[in-house]
C-alpha positions as CSV (number, residue, x, y, z in Angstrom):
1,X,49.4,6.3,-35.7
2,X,47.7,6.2,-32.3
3,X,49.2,8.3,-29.4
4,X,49.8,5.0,-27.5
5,X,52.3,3.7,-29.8
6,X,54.3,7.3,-29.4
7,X,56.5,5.6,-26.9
8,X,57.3,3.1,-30.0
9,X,59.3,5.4,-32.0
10,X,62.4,5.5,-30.0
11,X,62.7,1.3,-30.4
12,X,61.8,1.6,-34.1
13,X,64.5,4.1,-34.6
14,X,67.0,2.0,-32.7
15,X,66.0,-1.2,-34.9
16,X,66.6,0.9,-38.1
17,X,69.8,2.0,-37.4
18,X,71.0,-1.6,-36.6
19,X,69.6,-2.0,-39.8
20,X,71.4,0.7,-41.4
21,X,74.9,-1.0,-40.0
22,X,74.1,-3.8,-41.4
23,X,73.0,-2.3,-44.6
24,X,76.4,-0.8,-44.7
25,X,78.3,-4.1,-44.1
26,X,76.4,-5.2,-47.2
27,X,77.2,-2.0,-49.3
28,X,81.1,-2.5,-48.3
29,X,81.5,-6.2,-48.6
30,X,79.3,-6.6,-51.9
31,X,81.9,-4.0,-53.6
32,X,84.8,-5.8,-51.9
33,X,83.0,-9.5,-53.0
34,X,82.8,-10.7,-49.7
35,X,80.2,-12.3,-47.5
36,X,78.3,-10.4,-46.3
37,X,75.9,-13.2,-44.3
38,X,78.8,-14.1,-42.0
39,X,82.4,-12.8,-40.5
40,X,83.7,-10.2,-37.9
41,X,83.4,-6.9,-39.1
42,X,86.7,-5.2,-39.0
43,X,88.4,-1.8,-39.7
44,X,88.6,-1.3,-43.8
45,X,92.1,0.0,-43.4
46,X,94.3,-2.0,-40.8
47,X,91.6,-4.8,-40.8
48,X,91.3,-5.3,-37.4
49,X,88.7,-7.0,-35.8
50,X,86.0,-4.6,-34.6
51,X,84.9,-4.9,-30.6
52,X,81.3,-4.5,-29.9
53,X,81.4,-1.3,-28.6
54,X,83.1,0.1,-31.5
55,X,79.4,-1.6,-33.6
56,X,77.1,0.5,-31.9
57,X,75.0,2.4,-34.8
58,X,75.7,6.4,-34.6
59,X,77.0,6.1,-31.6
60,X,80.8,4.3,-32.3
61,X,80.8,7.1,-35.0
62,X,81.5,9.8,-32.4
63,X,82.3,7.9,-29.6
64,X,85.7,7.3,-31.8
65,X,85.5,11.0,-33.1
66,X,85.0,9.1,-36.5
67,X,88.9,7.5,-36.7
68,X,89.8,4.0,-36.5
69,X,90.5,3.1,-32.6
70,X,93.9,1.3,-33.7
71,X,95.1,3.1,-37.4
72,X,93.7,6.4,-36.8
73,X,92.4,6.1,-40.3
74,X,88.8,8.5,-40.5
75,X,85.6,6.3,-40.9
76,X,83.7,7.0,-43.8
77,X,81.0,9.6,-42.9
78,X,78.5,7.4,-44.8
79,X,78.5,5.2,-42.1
80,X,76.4,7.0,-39.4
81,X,74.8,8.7,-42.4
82,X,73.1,5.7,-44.0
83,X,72.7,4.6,-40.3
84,X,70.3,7.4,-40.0
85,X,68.6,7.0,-43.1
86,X,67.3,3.9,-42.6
87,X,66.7,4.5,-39.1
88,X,64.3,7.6,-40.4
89,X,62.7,5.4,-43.0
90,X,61.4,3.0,-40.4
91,X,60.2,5.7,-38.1
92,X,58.8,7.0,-41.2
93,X,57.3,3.7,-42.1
94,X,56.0,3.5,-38.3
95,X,55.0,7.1,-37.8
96,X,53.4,7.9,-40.8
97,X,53.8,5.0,-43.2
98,X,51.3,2.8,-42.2
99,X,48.5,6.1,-43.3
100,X,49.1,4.4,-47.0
101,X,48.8,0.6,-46.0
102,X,44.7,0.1,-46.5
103,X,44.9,-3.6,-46.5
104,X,43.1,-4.5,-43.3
105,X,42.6,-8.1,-43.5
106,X,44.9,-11.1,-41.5
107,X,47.6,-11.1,-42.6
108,X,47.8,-8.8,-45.1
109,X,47.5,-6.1,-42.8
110,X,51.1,-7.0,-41.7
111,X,52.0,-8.5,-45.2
112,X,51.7,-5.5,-46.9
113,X,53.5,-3.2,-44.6
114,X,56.3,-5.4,-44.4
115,X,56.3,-5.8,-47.8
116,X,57.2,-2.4,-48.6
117,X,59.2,-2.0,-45.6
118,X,61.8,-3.9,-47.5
119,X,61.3,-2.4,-51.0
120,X,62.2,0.7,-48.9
121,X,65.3,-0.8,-47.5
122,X,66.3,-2.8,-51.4
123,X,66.4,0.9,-52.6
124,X,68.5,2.2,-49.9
125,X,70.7,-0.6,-50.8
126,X,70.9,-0.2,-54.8
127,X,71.1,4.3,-54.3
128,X,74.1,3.3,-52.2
129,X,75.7,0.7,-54.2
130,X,75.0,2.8,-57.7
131,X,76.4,5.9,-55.7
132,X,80.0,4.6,-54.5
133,X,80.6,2.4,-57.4
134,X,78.4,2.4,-59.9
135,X,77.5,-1.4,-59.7
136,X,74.2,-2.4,-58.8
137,X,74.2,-6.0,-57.1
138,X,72.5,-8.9,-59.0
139,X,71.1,-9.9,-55.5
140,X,69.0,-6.4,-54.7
141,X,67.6,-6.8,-58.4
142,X,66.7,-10.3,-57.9
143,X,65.4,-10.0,-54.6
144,X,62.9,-6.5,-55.4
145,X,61.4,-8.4,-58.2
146,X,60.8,-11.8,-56.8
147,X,59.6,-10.5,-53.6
148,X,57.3,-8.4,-56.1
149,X,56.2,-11.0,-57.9
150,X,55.9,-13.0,-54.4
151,X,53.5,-10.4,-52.9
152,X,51.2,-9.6,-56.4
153,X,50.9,-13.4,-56.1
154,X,49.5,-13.7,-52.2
155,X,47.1,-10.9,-53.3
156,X,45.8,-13.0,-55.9
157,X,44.7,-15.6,-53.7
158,X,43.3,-13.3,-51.2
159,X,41.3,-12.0,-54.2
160,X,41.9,-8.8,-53.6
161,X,44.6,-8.5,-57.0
162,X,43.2,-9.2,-60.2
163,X,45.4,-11.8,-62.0
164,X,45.5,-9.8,-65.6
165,X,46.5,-7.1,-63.5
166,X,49.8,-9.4,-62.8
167,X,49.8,-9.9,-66.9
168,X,49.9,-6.4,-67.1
169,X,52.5,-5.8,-64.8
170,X,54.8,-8.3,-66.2
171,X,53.9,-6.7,-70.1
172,X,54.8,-3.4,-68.7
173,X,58.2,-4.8,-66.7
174,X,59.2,-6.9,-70.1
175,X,58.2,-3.6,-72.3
176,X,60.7,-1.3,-70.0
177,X,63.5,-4.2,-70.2
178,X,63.1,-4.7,-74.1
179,X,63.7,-0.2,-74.0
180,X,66.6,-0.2,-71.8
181,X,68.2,-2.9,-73.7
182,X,67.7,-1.8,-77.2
183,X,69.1,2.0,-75.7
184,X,71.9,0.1,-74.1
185,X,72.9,-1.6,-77.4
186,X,72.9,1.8,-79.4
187,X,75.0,3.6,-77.3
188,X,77.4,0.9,-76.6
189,X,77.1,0.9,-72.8
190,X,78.2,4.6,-72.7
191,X,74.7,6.0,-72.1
192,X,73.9,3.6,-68.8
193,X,75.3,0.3,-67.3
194,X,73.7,-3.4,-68.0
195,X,72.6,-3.0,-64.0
196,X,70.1,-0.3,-65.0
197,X,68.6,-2.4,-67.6
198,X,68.0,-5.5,-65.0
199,X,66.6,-3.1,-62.8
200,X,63.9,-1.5,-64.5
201,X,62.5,-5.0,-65.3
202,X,62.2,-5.1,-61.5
203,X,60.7,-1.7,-60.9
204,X,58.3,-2.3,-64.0
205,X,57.0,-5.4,-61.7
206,X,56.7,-3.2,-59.3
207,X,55.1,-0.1,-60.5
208,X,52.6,-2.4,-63.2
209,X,51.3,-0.5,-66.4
210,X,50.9,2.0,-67.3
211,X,53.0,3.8,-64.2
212,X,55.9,1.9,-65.6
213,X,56.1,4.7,-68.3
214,X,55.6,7.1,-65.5
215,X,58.3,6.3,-63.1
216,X,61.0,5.6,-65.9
217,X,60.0,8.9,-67.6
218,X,60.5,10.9,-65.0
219,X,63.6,8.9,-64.2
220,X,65.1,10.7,-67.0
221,X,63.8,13.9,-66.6
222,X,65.2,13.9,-62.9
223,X,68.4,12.8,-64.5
224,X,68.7,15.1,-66.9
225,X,67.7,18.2,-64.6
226,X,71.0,17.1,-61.8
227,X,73.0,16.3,-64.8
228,X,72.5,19.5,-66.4
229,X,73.0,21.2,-62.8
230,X,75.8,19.7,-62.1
231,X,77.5,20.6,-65.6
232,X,76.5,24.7,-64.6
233,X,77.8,24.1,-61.5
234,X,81.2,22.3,-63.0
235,X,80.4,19.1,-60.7
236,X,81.3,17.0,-63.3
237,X,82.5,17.7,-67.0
238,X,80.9,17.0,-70.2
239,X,80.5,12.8,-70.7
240,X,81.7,12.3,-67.4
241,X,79.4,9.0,-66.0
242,X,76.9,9.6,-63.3
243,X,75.4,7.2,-62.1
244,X,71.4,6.6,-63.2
245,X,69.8,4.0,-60.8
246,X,68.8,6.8,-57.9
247,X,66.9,8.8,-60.6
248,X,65.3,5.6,-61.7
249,X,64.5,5.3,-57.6
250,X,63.6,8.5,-57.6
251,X,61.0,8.7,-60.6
252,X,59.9,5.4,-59.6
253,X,58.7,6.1,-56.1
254,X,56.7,9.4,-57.5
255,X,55.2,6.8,-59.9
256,X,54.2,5.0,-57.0
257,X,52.5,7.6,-54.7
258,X,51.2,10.2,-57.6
259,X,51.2,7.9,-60.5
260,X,47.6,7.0,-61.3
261,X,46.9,10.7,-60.4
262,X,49.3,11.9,-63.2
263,X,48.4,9.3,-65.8
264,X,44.5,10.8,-65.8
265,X,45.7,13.9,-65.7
266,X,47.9,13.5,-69.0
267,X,44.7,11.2,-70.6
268,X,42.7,14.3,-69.6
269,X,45.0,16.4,-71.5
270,X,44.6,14.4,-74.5
């Protein structure tokens, strides 16, 4: 990032946290089944209409002392919290981000940026959703592999992606889905929800073969090394659900920046 744009960063941070609020309204009102495209926000408890002051990313939170101006009821802490994060994730995508983004033709050189800008924020969205309630919206899976499959295809006709590349991609997405479903049948459910399945279909679109196997590997093994923590620690008890999308995140965005790296590496092993 060029010293110029230094002055930048406090406008970015500002636009992600009015993301991150309305990431939040999203979160809240796709567990509650409302719409979240339109309506006054309002209190959760004594659902009073909210004032625009009391809207105001991070700073409502304290300005209120984190309590409901008319009920008193205490504001979930993940409000300001999730505020932050995606606030941080855009200065991050600003600040250093852009390091990663080599596509330097018009438009692609604001395509792909963009692009993963919003991956980014779809992720933030599932973590949160998976996290309070163990649901992953229909919409978020949708939208990641669509606006996937959307990008892949603008590449194409700049030339710069190969379409068998695309063939591949879609091989290794269908190959992940036809795993988590047959794994979902066994178990009955019991071993991950139907969400999971539909979402590695969109993170195999996203990651293409063979990082697909990467990503989703070490999905487990990041789920299994909490889980197994959390037992020692007596988090959570023996069967007790937890809830596997952020590992999935979690492997899948090492697939993403070490991915190729570790793939030779294990070939090289061979």
């Amino acid at each position: 990032m060029m010293i110029s744009s230094l002055w930048l960063l406090p406008f970015i941070f500002l636009i992600g946290a009015v993301f991150g609020s309305f990431l939040n309204v999203m979160v809240i009102r796709s567990l509650s089944g409302e719409q979240f495209l339109w309506g006054r926000s309002h209190c959760d408890s004594c659902q009073r209409e909210l004032e625009w002051y009391e809207l105001l990313p991070l700073i409502s939170f304290f300005m209120l002392r984190g309590k409901c101006r008319t009920c008193h009821t205490p504001i979930d802490v993940m409000h300001p919290v999730v505020e932050l994060l995606t606030a941080s994730l855009f200065v991050w995508w600003f600040g250093i981000g852009f390091a990663f983004f080599q596509l330097t033709i018009q438009p692609l050189s604001i395509i792909q940026p963009l692009f993963w800008l919003i991956v980014g924020v779809l992720f933030l969205y599932i973590l949160l959703t998976d996290l309070q309630a163990f649901f992953i919206p229909d919409f978020a899976i949708l939208s990641l592999a669509l606006l996937t499959l959307l990008y892949r295809s603008v590449l194409i006709g700049f030339g710069i992606y190969d379409p068998q590349s695309l063939a591949w991609a879609l091989f290794g997405a269908s190959l992940a889905l036809a795993a988590f479903l047959f794994l979902w049948l066994i178990t009955r459910g019991q071993g991950m929800g139907f969400g999971d399945v539909k979402l590695v279909f969109a993170l195999g679109l996203l990651l293409e073969w063979p990082n697909v196997v990467v990503g989703l590997f070490l999905g487990f093994v990041y789920g299994a090394v909490i889980g197994v923590s959390l037992l020692v620690m007596n988090k959570v008890r023996f069967g007790m659900a937890i809830p596997f999308a952020p590992f999935l995140l979690a492997g899948t965005v090492t697939a993403l920046i070490w991915g190729d790296s570790l793939v030779r590496w294990y070939l090289q092993m061979l």
